[in-house]
C-alpha positions as a Python dict, from the first residue, in 0.01 Angstrom:
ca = {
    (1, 'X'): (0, 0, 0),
    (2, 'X'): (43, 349, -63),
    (3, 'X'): (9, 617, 272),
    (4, 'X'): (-159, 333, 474),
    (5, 'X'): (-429, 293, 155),
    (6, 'X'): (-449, 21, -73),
    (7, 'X'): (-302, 100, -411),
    (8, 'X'): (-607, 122, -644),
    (9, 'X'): (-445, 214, -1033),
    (10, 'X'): (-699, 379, -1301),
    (11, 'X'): (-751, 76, -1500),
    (12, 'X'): (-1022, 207, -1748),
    (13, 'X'): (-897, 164, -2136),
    (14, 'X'): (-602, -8, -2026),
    (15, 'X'): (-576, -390, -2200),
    (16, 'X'): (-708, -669, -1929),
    (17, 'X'): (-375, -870, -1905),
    (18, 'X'): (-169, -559, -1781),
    (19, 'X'): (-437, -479, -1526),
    (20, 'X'): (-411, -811, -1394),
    (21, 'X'): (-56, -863, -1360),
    (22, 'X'): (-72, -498, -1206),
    (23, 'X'): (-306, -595, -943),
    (24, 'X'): (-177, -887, -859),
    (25, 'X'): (163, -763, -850),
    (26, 'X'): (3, -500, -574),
    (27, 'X'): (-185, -780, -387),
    (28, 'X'): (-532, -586, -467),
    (29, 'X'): (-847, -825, -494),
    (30, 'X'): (-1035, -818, -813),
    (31, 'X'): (-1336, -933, -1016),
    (32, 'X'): (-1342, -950, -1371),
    (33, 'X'): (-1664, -974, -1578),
    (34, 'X'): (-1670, -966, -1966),
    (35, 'X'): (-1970, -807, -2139),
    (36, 'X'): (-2041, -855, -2519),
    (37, 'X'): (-2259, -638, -2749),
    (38, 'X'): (-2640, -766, -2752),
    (39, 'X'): (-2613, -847, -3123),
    (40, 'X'): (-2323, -1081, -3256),
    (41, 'X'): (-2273, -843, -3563),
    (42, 'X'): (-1879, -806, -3596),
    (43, 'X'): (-1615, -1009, -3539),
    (44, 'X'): (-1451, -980, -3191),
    (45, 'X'): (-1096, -1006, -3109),
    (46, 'X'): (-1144, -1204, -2796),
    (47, 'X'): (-816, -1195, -2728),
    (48, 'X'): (-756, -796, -2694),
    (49, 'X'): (-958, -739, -2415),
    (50, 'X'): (-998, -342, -2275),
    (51, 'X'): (-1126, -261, -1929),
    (52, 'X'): (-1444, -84, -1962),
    (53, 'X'): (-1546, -11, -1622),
    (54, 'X'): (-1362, -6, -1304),
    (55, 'X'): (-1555, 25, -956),
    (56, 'X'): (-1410, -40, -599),
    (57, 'X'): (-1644, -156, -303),
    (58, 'X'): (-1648, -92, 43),
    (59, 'X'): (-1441, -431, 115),
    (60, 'X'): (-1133, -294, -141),
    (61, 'X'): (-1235, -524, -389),
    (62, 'X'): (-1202, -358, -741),
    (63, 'X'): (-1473, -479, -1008),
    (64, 'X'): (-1354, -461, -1370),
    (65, 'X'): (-1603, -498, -1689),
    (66, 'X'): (-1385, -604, -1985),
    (67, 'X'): (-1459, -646, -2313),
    (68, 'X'): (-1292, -761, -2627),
    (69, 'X'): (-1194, -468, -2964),
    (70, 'X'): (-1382, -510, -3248),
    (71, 'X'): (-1155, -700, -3495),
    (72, 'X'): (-1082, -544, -3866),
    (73, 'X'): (-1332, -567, -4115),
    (74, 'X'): (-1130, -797, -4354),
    (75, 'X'): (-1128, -1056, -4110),
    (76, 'X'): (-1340, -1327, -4020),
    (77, 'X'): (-1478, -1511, -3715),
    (78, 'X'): (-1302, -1849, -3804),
    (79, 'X'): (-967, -1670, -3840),
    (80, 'X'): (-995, -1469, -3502),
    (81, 'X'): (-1034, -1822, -3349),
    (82, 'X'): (-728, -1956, -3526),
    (83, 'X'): (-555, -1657, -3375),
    (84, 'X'): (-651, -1683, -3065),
    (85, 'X'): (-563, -2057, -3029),
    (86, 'X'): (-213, -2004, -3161),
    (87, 'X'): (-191, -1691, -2991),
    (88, 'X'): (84, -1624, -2660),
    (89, 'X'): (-184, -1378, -2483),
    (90, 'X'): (-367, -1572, -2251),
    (91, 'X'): (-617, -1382, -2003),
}
């Protein structure tokens, strides 16, 4: 709490797994939905996700779209998987 308000932190651009260990560090409730683009064209790196969109209703709660950086060009689906499963960042 900061001067008798909850602590809300500008989370927009910021990756997803500091956010979260920020808000929960500051007890502030949160929802988390991940968008995707409409068209599976590149290669996403699902496991560097950005906040996109940060909104806080009435109740305090703070609503966060998320979504994932494209990944490099000269890298495939299959190999973001294999990344991702051997990867230490875990959302």
């Amino acid at each position: 709490m900061v001067s008798g308000k909850q602590y809300v932190p500008d989370t927009v651009g910021r990756p997803l797994t500091v956010v979260l260990n920020e808000l929960t560090y500051y007890g502030v409730s949160f929802v988390v939905q991940h968008t995707e683009p409409p068209r599976n064209k590149f290669a996403l790196c699902d496991y560097a996700c950005y906040v996109l969109r940060q909104r806080t209703q009435a109740d305090g709660t703070i609503h966060l779209t998320a979504g994932a950086k494209m990944a490099p060009e000269n890298i495939s689906k299959q190999e973001i998987r294999e990344l991702q499963s051997s990867s230490d960042i875990k959302q």
